[in-house]
N, C-alpha and C positions, 0 to 999 in steps of 0.2 A: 572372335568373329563367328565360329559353328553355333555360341551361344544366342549372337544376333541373332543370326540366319535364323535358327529354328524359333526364336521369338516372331519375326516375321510371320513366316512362314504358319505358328497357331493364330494369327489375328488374320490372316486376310489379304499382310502387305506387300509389297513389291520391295521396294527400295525407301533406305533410309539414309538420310542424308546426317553427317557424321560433322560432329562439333568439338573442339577443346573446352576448357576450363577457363583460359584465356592465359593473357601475360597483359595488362592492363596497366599492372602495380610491379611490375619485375623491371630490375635495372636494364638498360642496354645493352651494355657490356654480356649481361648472361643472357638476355629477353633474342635478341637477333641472331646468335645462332643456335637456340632451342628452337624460336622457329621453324627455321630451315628444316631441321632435324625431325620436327612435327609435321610438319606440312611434306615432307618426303615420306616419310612413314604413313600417311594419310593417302597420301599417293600408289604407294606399294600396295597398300590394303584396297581401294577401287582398281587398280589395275587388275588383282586377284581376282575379282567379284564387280566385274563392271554392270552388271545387270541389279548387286543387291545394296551398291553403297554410292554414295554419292556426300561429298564435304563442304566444307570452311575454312578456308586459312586461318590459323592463327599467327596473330602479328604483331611487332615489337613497338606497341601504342604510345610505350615515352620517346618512342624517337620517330617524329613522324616521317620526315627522310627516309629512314631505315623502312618505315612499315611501308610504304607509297612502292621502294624496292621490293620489298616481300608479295607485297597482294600481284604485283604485275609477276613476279619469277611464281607464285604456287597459280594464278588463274593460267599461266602459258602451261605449265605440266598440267593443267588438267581442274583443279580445282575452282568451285561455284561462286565464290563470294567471301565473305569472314562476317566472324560475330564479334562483337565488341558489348562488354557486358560491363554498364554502367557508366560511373565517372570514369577518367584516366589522371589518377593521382590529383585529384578533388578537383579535375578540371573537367567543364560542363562542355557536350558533344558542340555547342554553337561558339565555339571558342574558334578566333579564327588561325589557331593554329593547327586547324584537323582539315582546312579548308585546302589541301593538297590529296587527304586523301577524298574527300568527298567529289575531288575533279575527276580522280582516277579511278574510280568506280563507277563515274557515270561515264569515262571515257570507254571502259572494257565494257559498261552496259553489265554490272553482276550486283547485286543486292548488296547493302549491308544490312544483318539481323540486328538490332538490336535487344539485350538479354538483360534482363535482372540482375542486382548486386545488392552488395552488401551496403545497406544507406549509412548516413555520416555517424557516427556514436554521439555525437550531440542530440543530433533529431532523433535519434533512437531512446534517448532520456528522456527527453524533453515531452514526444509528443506520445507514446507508447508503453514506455514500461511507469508503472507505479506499484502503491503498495499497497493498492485496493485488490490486487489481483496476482496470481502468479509472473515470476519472471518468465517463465517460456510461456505464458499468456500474450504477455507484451510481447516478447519477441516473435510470435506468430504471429500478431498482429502489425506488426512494424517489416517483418519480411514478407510471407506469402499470403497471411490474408488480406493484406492492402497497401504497407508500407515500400515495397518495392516497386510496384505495381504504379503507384502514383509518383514517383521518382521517375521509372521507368517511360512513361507517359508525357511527364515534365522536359524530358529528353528532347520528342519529338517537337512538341509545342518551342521550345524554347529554339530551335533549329528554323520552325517555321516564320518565328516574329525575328529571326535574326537574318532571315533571307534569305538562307541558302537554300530554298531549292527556285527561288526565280534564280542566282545563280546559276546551279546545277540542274535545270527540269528536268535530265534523264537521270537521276538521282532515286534508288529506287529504294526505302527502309522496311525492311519487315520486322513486327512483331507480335509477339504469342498474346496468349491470356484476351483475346479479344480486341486487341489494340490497347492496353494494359489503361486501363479506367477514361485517362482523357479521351479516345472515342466517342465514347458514351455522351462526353459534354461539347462536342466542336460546334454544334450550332449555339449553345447557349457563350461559347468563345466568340463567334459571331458576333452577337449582340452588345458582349460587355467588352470588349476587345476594341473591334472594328473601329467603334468611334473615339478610342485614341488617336485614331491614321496611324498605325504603325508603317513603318516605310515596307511593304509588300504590296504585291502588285496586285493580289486574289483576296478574295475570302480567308479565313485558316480553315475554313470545310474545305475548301477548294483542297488546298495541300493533303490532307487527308486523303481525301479522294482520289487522288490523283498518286501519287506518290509514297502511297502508305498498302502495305500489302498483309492480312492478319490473319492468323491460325489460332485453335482452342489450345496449343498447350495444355491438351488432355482435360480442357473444364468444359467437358462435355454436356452442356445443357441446348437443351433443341431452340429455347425462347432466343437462346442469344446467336447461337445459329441462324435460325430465321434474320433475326433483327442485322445481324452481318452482311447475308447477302442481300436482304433490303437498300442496306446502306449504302455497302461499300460496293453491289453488283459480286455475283458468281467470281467473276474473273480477277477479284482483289482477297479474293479469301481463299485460305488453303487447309487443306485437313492436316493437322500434328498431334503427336502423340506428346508429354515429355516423358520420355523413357530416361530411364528404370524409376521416378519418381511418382507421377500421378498414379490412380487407380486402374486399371488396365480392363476391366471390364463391360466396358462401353468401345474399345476399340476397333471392334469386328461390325458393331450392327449399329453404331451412332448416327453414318449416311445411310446405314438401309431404313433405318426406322425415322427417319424424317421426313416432312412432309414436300422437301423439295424435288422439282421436276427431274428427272431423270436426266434432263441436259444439265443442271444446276449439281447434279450430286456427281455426275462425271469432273464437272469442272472444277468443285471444291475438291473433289479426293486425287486428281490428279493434273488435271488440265491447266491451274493456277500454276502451281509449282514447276511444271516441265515445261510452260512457257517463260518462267520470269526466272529460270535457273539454267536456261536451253538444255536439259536434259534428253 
């Protein structure tokens, strides 16, 4: 934690809000009370440093029962929300067996992040590695230069045309990297979408807009900055870092050296997240 701290503390930051690795792919039987055990320890640590940390549950995702009990017992001691990173045991987020915890998270009103994983080893042959190029070519290209990223993405879309957030409208999803590539395409989802009638009540911009909250995940680029709060409005976009991974020097001067309004760069660096985390 002294190492956090003092990382903070050279960049500029206040507080960091503090994530596991997950239990996604962990049995029950060991996933539910590692948990607990996580999510207290998580606990003890912002209790310490309630000014420089702030968290995520992490939750026992094969048993959704179990996890539905864990996000209400770690948000009562204190904790934001949980991240949930990827499939859960090849099963896709619009399955409607996740459809208890997505009640209970819009019940307590606290986000779920949604975070990158590790995609199918099938698609990872298939569309990524070959022998034209190195293997950790492909594998860069199948995990962080696009291949999670579009999985990731796939998540939310697939959530959207399955209904659940006319279901759950206080349903709130956040993620990194920009809104991980689908963003980029919702109105062109629009266009080629829409006129199947999928049974949804909105646009899928709409859902986006609404429902969808996005940070750089340290890919600090100003174009896509701008183009963010264009999009999505100041108040849906938040400033991240991904620590200890990305590049770290952009992390001080990213919001001062942009061209957004002074209200617009309060809001992304702080204002987003302490509203939509009630920090």
């Amino acid at each position: 934690m002294e190492q956090r701290i003092n990382f903070l503390d050279a960049h500029g930051m206040q507080m960091q809000v503090l994530s596991d690795m997950g239990l996604e792919n962990t049995d029950p039987k060991v996933a539910i009370p590692l948990a607990q055990r996580m999510n207290d320890q998580l606990v003890a640590i912002i209790q310490a440093h309630p000014s420089r940390f702030s968290g995520f549950a992490a939750l026992p995702l094969e048993d959704v029962d179990a996890a539905v009990t864990e996000l209400k017992r770690a948000v009562k001691k204190g904790l934001k929300g949980t991240m949930i990173h990827g499939r859960i045991n090849n099963q896709w987020l619009d399955d409607p067996k996740f459809k208890p915890l997505w009640q209970v998270a819009a019940d307590l009103n606290v986000p779920v992040y949604i975070h990158p994983s590790v995609i199918d080893p099938v698609v990872m042959q298939r569309y990524y590695l070959s022998d034209q190029y190195p293997v950790a070519t492909g594998g860069a290209l199948g995990l962080p230069g696009f291949g999670w990223h579009a999985e990731t993405g796939l998540e939310f879309t697939r959530m959207v045309l399955a209904g659940r957030f006319d279901e759950f409208p206080n349903l709130k999803i956040m993620m990194g990297h920009w809104g991980e590539l689908y963003s980029f395409y919702m109105h062109r989802l629009d266009e080629t979408i829409m006129p199947t009638h999928p049974a949804i009540k909105h646009d899928i911009s709409d859902y986006f807009h609404r429902n969808l909250y996005v940070s750089p995940s340290g890919m600090f680029d100003q174009n896509q900055l701008n183009w963010a709060v264009a999009e999505f409005g100041a108040d849906h976009v938040m400033f991240s870092t991904d620590y200890p991974y990305e590049p770290m020097a952009k992390i001080g001067t990213f919001l001062a050296d942009s061209s957004l309004s002074q209200s617009d760069k309060d809001q992304v660096g702080s204002g987003t997240v302490v509203q939509l985390l009630n920090l």
